[in-house]
N, C-alpha and C positions, 0 to 999 in steps of 0.2 A: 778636755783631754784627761787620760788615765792617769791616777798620779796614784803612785805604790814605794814602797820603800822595801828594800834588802838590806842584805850581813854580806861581807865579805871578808875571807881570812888571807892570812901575809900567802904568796907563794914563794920559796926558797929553790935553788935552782933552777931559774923558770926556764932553762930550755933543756933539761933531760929528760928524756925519752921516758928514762925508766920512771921516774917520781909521775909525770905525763900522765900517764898508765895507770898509775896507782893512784891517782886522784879520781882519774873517771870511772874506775874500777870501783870507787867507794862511793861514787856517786856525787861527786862534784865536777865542777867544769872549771879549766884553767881561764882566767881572762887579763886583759889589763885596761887599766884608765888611765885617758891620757887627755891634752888640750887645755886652755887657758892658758900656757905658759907658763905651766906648770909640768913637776919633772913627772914621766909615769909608773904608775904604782902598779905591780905584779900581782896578781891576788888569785883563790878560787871561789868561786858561790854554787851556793846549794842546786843541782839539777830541779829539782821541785819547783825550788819558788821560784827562778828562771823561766820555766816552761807557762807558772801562772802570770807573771808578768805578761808574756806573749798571747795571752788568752786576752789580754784588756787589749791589745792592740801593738805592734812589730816598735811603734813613733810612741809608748809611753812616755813620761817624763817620770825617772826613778832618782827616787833619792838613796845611795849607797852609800852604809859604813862600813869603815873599814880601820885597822889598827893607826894610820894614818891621820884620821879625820872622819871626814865626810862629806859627800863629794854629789851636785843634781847632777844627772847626764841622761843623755839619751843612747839606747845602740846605735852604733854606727856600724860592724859588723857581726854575723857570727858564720861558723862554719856546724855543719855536721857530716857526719860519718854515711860514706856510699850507700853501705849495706843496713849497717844498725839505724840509720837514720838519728842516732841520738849525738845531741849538742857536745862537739870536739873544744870550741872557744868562742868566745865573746870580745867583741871589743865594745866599751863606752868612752862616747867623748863627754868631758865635762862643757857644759853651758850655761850660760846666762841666762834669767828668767825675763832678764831687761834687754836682751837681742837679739831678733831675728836670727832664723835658723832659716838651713834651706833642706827639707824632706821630700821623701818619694809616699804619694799616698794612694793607695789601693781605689781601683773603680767599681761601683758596681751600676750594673745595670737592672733597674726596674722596669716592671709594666713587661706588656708583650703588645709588640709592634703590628701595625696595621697591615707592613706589608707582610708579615709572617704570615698573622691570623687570617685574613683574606685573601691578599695575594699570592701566598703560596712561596715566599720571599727566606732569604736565608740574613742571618744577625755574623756580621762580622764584627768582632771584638777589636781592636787592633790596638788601642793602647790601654793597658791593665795598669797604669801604676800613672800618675800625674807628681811631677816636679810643683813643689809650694814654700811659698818663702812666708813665714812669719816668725809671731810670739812664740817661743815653748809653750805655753798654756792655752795656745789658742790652734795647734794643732791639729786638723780635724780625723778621726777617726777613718773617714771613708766619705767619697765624694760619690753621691747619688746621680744617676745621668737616667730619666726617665724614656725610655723610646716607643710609646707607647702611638703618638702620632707618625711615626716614621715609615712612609711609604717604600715601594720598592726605589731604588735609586734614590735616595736621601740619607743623607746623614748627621749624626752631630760633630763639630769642631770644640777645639781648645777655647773658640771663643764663646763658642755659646753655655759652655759651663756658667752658673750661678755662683759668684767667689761669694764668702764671707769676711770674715777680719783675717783671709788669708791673699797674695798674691799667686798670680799661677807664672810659671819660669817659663813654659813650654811656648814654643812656636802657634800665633793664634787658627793658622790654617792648619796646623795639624788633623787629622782626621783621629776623632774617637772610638765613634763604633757608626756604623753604617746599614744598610738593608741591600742587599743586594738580589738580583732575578737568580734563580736556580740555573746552577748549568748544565747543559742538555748532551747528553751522553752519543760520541757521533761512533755511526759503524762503518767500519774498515770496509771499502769500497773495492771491491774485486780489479786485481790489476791486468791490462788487455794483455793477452795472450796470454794468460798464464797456465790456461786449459791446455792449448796447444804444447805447450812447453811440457806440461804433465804427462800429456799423452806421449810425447818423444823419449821424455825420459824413461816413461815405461817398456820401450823398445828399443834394448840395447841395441846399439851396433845400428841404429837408423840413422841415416845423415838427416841434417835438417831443410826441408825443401825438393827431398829424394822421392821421384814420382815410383808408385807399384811399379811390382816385380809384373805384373799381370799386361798395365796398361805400356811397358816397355819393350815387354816381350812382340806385343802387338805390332809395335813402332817397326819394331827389326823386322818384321815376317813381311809387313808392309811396303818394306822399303826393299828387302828381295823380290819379291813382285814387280815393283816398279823397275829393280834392274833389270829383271830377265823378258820383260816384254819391250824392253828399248833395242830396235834392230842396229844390227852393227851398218856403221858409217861403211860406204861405196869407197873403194877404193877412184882412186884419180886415174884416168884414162890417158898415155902418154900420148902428147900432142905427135901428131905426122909430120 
């Protein structure tokens, strides 16, 4: 594990805006340390050596002075700015070199998978970061997950991870990263009648189911024929 040391200086006012301001402004970052049971101490540290700490890895183990003392910790959090992206605050917790800790450690994936490279297969990632309980010193930098045998529909679990002198926290079926089939783009399937429907609405004023003007006209002219060739009914002859 990364082991680095910083400088930290007292902060006074630690929640005004305007002093805030004027620290990041000059290029330091507001933070505080805190944990052991011990009270916590207000401080700023250099943006630089912040940023080169983070270069050795998020789970360093740093040794900080500070007007106070000096103090091992690890981050536990920090914040940055939406826009500028540059470091707002820092939190460290102080720890023991003699006690398990419990960290979030970054995944990475090696090799390229059997079912990518032949089967045409897609690599879902799903969990980027694994829960680890040990040493501060024995911290691992990044958990290697080779998937280079992984066919379509296979995957790796929590459990098949390779621990070293670390414990893993996470759930053993969890799923890590997996090969999955490509999925298959479906097209919108013409809905019945929808021609018909198109075509009425292109002709305003048509009812739906309204037979032609032509074949109706026919109907009448037909049915006047059939009236006027029906003889009228014989009157009834008075009985004698």
């Amino acid at each position: 594990m990364q082991k680095t040391m910083i400088s930290a200086e007292p902060r006074e006012n630690a929640g005004m805006r305007s002093k805030l301001a004027a620290f990041r402004a000059a290029g330091k970052i507001p933070a505080v340390i805190y944990g052991q049971d011990k009270a916590p101490v207000n401080v700023i540290v250099d943006e630089k050596e912040f940023c080169a700490v983070l270069k050795g890895g998020a789970n360093s183990v740093i040794t900080i002075k500070h007007p106070g003392g000096e103090d091992t910790v690890v981050i536990k959090d920090r914040q940055r700015h939406p826009l500028t992206e540059r470091w707002t605050h820092v939190d460290f917790h102080r720890i023991s070199l003699t006690e398990k800790i419990k960290v979030k450690v970054p995944v990475k994936i090696v090799g390229e998978s059997y079912g990518v490279k032949v089967q045409t297969g897609l690599v879902e990632h799903t969990m980027r970061e694994l829960h680890v309980l040990c040493l501060p010193n024995d911290i691992p930098h990044e958990i290697q997950l080779d998937i280079t045998e992984l066919h379509i529909g296979q995957s790796l679990r929590v459990r098949d991870v390779k621990v070293g002198k670390f414990e893993l926290m996470d759930a053993p079926e969890q799923i890590v990263v997996s090969v999955t089939a490509p999925k298959e783009e479906k097209v919108a399937e013409p809905v019945a009648g929808a021609a018909v429907a198109g075509a009425a609405a292109g002709a305003p004023g048509a009812a739906a189911g309204a037979e032609p003007e032509v074949i109706a006209k026919g109907k009448k002219e037909e049915e006047g024929k059939e009236g006027a060739a029906k003889p009228e009914a014989k009157k009834a002859e008075p009985k004698k």
